[in-house]
N, CA, C and O of each residue as an XYZ file, in Angstrom:
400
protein
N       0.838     -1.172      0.000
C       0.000      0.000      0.000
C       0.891      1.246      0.000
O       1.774      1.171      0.855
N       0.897      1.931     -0.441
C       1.156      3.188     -0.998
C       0.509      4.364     -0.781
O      -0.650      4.420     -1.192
N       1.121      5.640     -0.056
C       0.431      6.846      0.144
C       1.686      8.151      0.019
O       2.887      7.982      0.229
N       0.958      9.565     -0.412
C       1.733     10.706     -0.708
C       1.363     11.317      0.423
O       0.155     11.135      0.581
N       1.857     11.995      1.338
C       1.860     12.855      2.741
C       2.262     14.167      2.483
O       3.027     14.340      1.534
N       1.942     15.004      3.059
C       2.376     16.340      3.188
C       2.751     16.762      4.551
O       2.003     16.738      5.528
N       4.220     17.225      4.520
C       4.761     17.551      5.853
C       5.810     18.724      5.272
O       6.196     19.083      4.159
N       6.059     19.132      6.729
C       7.104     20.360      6.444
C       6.732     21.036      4.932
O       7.696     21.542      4.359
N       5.469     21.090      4.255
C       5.927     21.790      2.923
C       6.190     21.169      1.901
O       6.179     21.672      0.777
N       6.483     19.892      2.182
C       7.097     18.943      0.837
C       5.860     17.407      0.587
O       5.046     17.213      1.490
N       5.858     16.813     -0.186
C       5.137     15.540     -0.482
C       6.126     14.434     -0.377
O       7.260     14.476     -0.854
N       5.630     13.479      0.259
C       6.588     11.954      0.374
C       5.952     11.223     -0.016
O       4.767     11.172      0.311
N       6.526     10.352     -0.895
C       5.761      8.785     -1.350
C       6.275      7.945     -0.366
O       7.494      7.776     -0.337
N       5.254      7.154      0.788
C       5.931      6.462      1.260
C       4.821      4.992      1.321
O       3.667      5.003      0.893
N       5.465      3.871      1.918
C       5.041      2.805      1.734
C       5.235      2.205      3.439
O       6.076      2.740      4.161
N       4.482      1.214      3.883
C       5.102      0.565      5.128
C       5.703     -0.022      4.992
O       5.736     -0.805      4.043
N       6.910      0.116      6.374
C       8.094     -0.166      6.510
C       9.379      1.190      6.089
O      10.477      1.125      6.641
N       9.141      2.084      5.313
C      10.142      3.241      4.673
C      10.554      4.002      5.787
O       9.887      4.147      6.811
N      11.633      4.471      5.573
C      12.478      4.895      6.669
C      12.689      6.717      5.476
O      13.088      6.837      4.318
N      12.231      7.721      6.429
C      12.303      8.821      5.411
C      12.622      9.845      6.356
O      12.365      9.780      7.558
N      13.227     10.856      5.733
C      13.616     12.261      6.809
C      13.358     13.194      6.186
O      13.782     13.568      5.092
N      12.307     13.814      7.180
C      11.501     15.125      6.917
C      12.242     16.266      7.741
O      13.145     16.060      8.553
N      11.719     17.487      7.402
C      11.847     18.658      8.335
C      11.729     18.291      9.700
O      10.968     17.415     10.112
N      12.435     18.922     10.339
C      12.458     19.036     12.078
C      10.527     18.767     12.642
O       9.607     19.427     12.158
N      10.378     17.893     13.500
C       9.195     18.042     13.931
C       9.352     17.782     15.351
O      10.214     16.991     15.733
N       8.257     18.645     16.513
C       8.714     18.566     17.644
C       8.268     17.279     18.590
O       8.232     17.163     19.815
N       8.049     16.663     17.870
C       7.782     15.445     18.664
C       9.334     14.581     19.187
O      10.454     14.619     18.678
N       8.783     13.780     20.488
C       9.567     13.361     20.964
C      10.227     12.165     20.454
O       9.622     11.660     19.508
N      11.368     11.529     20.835
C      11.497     10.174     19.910
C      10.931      8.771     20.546
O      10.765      8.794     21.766
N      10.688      7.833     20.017
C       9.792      6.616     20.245
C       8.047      7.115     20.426
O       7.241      6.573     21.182
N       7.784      8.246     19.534
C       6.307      8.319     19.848
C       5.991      8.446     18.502
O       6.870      8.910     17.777
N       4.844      8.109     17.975
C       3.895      8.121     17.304
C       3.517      9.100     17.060
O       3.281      9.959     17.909
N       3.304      9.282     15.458
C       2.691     11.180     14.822
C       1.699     10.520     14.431
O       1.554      9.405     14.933
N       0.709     10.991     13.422
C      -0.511     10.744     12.641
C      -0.732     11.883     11.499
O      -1.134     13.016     11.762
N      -0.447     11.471     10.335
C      -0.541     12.597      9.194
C      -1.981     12.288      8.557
O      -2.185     11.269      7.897
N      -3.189     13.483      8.874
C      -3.937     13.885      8.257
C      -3.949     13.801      6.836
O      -4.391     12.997      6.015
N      -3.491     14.596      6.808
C      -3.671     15.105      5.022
C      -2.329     14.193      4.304
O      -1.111     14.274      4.465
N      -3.215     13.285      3.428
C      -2.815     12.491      2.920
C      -3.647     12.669      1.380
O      -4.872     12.646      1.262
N      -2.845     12.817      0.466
C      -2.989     13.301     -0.872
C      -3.596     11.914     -1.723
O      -4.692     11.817     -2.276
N      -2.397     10.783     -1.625
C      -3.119      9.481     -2.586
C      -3.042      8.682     -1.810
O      -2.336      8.967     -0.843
N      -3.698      7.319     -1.827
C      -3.601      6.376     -1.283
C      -4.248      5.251     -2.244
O      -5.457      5.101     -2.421
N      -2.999      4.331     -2.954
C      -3.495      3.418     -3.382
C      -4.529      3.262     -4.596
O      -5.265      2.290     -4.766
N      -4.453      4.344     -5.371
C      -5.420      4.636     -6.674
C      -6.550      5.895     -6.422
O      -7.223      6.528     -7.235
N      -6.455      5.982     -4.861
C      -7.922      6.742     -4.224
C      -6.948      8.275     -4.484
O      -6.026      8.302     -3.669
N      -6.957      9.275     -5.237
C      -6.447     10.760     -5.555
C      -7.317     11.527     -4.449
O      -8.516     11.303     -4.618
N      -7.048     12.365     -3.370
C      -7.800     13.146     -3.042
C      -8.492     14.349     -3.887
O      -8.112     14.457     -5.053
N      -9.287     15.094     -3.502
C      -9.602     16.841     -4.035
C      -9.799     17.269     -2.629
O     -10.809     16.979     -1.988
N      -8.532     18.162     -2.034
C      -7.252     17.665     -2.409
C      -6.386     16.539     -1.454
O      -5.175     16.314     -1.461
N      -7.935     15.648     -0.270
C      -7.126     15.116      0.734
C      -8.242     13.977      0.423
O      -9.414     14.071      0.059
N      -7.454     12.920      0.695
C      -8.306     11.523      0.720
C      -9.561     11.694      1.912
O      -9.046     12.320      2.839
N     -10.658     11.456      2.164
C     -11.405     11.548      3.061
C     -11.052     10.220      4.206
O     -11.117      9.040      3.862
N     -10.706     10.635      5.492
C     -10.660      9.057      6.248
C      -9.555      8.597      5.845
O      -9.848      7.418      5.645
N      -8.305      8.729      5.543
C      -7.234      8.345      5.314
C      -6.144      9.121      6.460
O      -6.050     10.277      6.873
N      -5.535      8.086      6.678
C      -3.988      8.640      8.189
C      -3.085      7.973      7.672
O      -3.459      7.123      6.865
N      -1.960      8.071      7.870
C      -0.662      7.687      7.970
C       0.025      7.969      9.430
O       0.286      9.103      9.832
N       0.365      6.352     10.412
C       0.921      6.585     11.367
C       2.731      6.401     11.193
O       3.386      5.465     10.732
N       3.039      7.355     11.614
C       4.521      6.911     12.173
C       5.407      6.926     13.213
O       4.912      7.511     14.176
N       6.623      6.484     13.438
C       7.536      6.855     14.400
C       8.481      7.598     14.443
O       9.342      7.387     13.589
N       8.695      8.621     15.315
C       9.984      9.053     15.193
C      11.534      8.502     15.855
O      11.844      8.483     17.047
N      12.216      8.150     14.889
C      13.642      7.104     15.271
C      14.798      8.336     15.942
O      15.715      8.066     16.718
N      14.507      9.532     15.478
C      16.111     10.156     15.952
C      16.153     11.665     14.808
O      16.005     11.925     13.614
N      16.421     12.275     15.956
C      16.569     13.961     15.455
C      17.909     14.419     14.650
O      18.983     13.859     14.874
N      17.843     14.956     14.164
C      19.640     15.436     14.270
C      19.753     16.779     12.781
O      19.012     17.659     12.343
N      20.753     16.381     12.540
C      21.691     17.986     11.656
C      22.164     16.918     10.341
O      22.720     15.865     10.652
N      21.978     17.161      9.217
C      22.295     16.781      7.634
C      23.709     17.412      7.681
O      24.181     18.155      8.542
N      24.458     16.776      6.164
C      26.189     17.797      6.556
C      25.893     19.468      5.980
O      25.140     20.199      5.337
N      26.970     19.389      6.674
C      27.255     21.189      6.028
C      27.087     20.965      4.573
O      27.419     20.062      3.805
N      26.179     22.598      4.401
C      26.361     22.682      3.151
C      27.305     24.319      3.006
O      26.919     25.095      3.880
N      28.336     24.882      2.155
C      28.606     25.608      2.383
C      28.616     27.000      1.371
O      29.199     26.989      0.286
N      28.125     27.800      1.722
C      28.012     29.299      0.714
C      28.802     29.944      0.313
O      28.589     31.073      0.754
N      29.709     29.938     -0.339
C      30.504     30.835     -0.690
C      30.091     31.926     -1.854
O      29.739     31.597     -2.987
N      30.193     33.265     -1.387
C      29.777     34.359     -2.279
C      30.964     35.191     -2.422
O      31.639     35.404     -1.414
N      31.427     35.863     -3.935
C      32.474     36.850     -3.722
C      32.126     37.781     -5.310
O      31.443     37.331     -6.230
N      32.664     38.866     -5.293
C      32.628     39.706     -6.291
C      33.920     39.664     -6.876
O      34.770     40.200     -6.165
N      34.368     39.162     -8.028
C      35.481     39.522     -8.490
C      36.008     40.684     -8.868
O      35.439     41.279     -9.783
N      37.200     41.271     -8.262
C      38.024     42.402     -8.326
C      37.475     43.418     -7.378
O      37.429     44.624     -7.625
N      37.117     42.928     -6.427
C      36.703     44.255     -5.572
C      36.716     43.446     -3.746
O      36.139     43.688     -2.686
N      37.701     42.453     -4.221
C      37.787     42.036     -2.472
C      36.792     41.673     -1.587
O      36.787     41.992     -0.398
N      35.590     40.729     -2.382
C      34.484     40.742     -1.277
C      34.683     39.247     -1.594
O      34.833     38.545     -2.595
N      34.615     39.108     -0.320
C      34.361     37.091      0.329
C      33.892     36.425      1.321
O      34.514     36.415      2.383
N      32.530     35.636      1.154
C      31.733     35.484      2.298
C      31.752     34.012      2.102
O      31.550     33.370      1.072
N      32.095     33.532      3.543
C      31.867     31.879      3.018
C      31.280     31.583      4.584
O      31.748     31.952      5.661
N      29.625     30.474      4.180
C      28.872     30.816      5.511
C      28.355     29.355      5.066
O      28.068     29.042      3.910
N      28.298     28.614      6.071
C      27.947     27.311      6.502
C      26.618     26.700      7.012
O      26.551     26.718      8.241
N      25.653     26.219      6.450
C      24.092     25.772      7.146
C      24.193     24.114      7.177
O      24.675     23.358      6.333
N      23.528     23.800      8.531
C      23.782     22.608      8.490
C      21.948     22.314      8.620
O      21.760     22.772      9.747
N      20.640     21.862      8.158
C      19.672     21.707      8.081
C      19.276     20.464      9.086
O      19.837     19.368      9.095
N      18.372     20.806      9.788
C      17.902     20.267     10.951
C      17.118     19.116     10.176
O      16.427     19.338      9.181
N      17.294     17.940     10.715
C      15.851     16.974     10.242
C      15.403     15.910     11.292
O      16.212     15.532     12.139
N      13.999     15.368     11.252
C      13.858     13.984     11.845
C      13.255     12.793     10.739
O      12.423     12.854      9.834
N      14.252     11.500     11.381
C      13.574     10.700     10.974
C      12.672      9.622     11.317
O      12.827      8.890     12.294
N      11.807      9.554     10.553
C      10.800      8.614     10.648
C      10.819      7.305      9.926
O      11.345      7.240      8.814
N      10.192      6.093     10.580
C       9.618      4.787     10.076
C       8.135      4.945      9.863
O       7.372      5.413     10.708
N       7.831      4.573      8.820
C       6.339      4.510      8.561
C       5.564      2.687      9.265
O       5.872      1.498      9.180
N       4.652      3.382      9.805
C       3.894      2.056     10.803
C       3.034      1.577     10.152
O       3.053      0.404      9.779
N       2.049      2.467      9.876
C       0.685      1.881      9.336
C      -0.153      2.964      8.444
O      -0.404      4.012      9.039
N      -0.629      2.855      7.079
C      -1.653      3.267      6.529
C      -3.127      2.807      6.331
O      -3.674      1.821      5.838
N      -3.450      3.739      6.820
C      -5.241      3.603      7.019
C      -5.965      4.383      5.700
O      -5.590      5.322      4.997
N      -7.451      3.358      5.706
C      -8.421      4.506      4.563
C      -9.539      3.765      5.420
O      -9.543      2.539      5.533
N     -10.472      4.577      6.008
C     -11.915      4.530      6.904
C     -12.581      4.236      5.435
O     -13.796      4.072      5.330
């Protein structure tokens, strides 16, 4: 079974059992989320959310992706900025998909 989720802003195809890392979410780890809005499930397309459809999961572990790093400069005029983001994420195991 097969479903598209919406979190942090972005869409995931995920399946049970998938191990996926989304945006930072404040849940704690070893607990259980529940995603609402669930776009497809299994041939069923929402307009624009499946009716009665969840996606449960777990959260396994928080943490920081690698540096990514910026470097900006103007040639011939001495300007050089080099600035470092490291993007927060959690990941999740997918448990169970539901359609009521």
């Amino acid at each position: 079974m097969k479903a598209i989720i919406v979190t942090g802003g972005k869409q995931y195809l995920v399946k049970e059992g998938d191990e996926i890392y989304v945006e930072k979410l404040d849940n704690e780890v070893n607990t259980d989320i529940t995603f609402d809005e669930v776009l497809y499930v299994d041939g069923k397309v929402g307009t624009p959310t499946v009716k009665g459809a969840s996606v449960t999961a777990t959260v396994l572990k928080h943490g920081k992706q690698k540096k990514v790093v910026v470097f900006k400069y103007k040639p011939k005029k001495k300007f050089r900025n080099k600035q470092g983001h490291r993007q927060p994420y959690t990941k999740l195991v997918i448990k169970k998909i539901e359609v009521k």
